[in-house]
Backbone bond lengths (Angstrom), bond angles and torsions (degrees), N, CA, C in turn:
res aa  C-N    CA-C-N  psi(-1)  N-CA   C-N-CA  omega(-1)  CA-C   N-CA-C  phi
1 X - - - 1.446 - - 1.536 110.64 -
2 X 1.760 111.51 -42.52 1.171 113.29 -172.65 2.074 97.40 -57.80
3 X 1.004 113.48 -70.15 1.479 126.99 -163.07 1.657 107.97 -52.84
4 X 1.326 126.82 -9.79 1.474 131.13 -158.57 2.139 91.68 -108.03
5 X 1.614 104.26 -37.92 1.509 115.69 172.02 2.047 101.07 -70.73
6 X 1.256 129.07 -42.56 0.887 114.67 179.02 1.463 130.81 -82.18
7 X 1.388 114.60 -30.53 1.599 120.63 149.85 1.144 107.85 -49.02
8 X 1.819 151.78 -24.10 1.486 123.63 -159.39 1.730 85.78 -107.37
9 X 1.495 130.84 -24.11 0.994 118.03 -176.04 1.254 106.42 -68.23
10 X 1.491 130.07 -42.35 1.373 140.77 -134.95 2.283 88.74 -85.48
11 X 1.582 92.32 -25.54 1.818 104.30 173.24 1.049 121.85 -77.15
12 X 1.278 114.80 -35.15 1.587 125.36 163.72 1.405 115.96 -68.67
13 X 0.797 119.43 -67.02 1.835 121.70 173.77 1.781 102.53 -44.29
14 X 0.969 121.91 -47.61 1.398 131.68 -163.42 2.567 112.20 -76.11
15 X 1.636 102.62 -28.88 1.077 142.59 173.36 1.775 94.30 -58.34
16 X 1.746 90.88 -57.95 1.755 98.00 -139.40 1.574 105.28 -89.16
17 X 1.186 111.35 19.25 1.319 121.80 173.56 1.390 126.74 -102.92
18 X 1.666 104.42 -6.19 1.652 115.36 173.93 1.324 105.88 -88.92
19 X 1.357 125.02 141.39 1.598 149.03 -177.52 1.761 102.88 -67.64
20 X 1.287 115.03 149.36 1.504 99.11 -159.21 1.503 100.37 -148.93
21 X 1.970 112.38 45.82 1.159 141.81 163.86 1.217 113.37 -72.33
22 X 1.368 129.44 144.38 1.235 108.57 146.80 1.551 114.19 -111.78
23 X 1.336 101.67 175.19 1.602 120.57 -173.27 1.505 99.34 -46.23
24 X 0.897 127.04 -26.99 1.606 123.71 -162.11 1.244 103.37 -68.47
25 X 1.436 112.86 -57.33 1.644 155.37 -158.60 1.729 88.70 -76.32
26 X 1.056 124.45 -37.51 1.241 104.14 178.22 1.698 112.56 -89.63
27 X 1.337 128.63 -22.81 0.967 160.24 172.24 1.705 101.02 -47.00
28 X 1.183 133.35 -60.21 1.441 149.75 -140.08 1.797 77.50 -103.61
29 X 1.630 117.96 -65.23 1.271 102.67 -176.01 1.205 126.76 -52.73
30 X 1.526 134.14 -43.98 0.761 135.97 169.84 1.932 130.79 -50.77
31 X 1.586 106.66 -35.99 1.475 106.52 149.90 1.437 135.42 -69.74
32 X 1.161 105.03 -31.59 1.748 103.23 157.10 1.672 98.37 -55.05
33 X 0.691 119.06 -88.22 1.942 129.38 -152.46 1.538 99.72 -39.79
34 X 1.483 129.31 -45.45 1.536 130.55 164.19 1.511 129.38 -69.48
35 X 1.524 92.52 -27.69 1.578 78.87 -165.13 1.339 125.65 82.95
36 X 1.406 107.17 11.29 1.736 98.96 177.61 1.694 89.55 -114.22
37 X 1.603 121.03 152.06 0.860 133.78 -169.74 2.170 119.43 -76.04
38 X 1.140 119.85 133.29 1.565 108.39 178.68 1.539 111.44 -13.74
39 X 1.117 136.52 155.81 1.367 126.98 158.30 1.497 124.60 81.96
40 X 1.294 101.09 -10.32 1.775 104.32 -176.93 1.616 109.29 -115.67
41 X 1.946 119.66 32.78 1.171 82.79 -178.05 1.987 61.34 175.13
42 X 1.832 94.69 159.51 1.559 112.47 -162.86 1.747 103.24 -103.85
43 X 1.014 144.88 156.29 1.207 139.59 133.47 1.616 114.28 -95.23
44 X 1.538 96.77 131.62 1.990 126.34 -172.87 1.323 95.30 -129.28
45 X 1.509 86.96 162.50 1.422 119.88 -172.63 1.332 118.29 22.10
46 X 1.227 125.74 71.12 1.464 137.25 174.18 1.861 108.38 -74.46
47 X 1.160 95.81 102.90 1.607 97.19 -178.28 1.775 109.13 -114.61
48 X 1.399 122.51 109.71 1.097 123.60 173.08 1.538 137.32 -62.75
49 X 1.120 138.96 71.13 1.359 127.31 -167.87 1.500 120.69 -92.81
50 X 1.714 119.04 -149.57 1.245 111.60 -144.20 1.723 101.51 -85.31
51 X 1.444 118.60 154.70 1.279 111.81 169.36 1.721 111.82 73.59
52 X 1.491 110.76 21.73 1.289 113.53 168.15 1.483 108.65 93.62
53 X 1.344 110.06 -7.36 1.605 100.53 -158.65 1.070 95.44 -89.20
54 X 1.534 116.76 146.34 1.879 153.34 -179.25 1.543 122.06 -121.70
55 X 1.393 97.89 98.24 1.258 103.77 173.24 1.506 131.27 -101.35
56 X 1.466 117.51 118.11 1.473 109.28 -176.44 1.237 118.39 -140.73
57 X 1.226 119.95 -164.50 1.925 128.84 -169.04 1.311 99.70 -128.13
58 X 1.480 100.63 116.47 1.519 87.00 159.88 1.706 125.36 -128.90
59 X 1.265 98.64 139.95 1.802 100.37 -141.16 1.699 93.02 -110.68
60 X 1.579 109.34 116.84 1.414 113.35 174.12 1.536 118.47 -67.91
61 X 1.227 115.17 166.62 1.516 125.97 -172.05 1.655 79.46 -91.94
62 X 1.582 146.21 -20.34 0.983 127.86 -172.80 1.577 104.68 -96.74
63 X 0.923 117.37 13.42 2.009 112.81 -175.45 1.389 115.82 96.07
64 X 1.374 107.16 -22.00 1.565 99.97 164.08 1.888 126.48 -59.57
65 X 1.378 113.66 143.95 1.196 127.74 174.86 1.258 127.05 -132.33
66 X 1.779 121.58 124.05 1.301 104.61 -164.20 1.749 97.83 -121.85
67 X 1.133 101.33 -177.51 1.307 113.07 144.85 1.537 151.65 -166.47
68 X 1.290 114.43 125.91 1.543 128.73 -137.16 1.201 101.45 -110.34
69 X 1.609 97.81 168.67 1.392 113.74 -167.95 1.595 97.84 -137.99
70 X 1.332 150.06 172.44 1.446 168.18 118.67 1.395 123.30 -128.10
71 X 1.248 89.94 141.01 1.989 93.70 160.51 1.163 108.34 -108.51
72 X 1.360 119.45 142.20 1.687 139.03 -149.28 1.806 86.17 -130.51
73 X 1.383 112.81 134.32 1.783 132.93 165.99 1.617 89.07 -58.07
74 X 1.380 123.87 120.93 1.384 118.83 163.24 1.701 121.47 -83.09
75 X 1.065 132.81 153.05 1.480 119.64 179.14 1.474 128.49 -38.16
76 X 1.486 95.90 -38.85 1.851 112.07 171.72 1.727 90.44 -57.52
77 X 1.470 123.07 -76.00 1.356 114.07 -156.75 1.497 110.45 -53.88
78 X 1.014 125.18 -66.15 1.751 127.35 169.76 1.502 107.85 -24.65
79 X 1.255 130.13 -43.93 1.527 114.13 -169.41 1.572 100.69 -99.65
80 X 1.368 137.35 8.92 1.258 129.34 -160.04 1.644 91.86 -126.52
81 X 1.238 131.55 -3.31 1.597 147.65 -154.88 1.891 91.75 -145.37
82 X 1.309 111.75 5.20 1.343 101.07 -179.45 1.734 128.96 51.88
83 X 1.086 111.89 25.67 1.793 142.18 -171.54 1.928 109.20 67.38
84 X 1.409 103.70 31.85 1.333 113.10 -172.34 2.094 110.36 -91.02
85 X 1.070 108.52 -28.39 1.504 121.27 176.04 1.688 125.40 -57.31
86 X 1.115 118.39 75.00 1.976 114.62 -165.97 1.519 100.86 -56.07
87 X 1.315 91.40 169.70 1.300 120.75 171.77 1.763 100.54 -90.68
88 X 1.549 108.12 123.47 1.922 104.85 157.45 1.090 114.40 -63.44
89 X 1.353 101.58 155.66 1.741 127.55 150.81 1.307 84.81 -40.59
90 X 2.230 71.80 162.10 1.684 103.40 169.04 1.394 137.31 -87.59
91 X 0.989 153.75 95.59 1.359 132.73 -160.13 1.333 128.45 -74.67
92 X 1.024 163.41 87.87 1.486 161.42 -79.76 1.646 116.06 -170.64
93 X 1.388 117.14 101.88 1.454 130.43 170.06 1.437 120.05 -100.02
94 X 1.940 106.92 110.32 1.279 86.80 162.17 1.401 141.37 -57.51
95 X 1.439 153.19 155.14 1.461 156.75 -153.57 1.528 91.63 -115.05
96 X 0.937 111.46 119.86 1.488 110.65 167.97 2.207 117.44 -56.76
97 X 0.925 83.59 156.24 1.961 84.45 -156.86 1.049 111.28 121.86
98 X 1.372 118.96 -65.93 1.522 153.89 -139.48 1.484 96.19 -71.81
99 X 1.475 123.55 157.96 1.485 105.74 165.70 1.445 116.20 -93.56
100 X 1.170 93.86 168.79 1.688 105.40 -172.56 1.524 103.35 -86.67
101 X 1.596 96.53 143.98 1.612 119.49 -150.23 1.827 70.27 -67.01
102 X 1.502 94.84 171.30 2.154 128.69 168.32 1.298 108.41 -50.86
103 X 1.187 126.89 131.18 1.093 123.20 177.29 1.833 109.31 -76.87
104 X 1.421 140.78 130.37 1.040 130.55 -161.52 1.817 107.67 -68.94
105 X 1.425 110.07 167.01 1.309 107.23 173.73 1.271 111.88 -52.36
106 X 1.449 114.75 165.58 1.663 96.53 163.04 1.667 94.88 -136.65
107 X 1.317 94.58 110.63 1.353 107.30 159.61 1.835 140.79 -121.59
108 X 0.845 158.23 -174.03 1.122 144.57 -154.30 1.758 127.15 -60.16
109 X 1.293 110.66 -33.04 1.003 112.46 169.67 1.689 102.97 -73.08
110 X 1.257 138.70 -36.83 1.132 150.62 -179.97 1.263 112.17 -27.11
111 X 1.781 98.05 -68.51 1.501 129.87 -153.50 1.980 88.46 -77.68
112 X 1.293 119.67 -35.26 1.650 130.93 -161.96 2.122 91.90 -54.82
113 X 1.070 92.53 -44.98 1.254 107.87 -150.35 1.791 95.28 -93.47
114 X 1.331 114.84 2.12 1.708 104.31 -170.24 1.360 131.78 71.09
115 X 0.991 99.02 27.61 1.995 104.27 -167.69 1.427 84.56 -95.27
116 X 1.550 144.15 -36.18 0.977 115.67 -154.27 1.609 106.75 -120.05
């Protein structure tokens, strides 16, 4: 009994350490953080590491190349937060090569502030 309680914990602990995003969800974050619109650009090399964190590339249909970071609610956090714990934004570096993100509109508040 003892060893059958410590195998399901040792599954649970072991479970609750995978990120519990989906592709979509990383997808949407990742266009906020660039600025390139749904549909114009791939997510690569998605590598999951410790504490939820997701690291990937995301490579425009226009030549841009980035590379991002998120923290993902892991299964442990979702059931221990009662599914209350979000997932962050993406954080997003252009790669040099890559093209340089749109330049934003520039409109009045823009120009107020010197951006343009």
């Amino acid at each position: 009994m003892k060893t059958a309680l410590s195998c399901l914990a040792f599954a649970a602990i072991s479970v609750g350490c995978a990120a519990v995003i989906t592709p979509g969800g990383i997808e949407q974050r990742a266009s906020q953080a660039t600025g390139l619109p749904l549909g114009s650009f791939t997510v690569a090399d998605r590598v999951e590491g410790d504490a939820g964190r997701i690291d990937f590339t995301v490579n425009g249909k226009s030549g841009a190349t980035y590379r991002c970071y998120m923290y993902s609610a892991t299964t442990f956090q979702r059931a221990m937060s009662f599914g209350q714990t979000p997932h962050s934004d993406a954080i997003c570096t252009v790669m040099k090569g890559g093209a340089a993100p749109a330049k934003p509109v520039c409109d009045a508040l823009s120009k107020a502030a010197g951006k343009c």
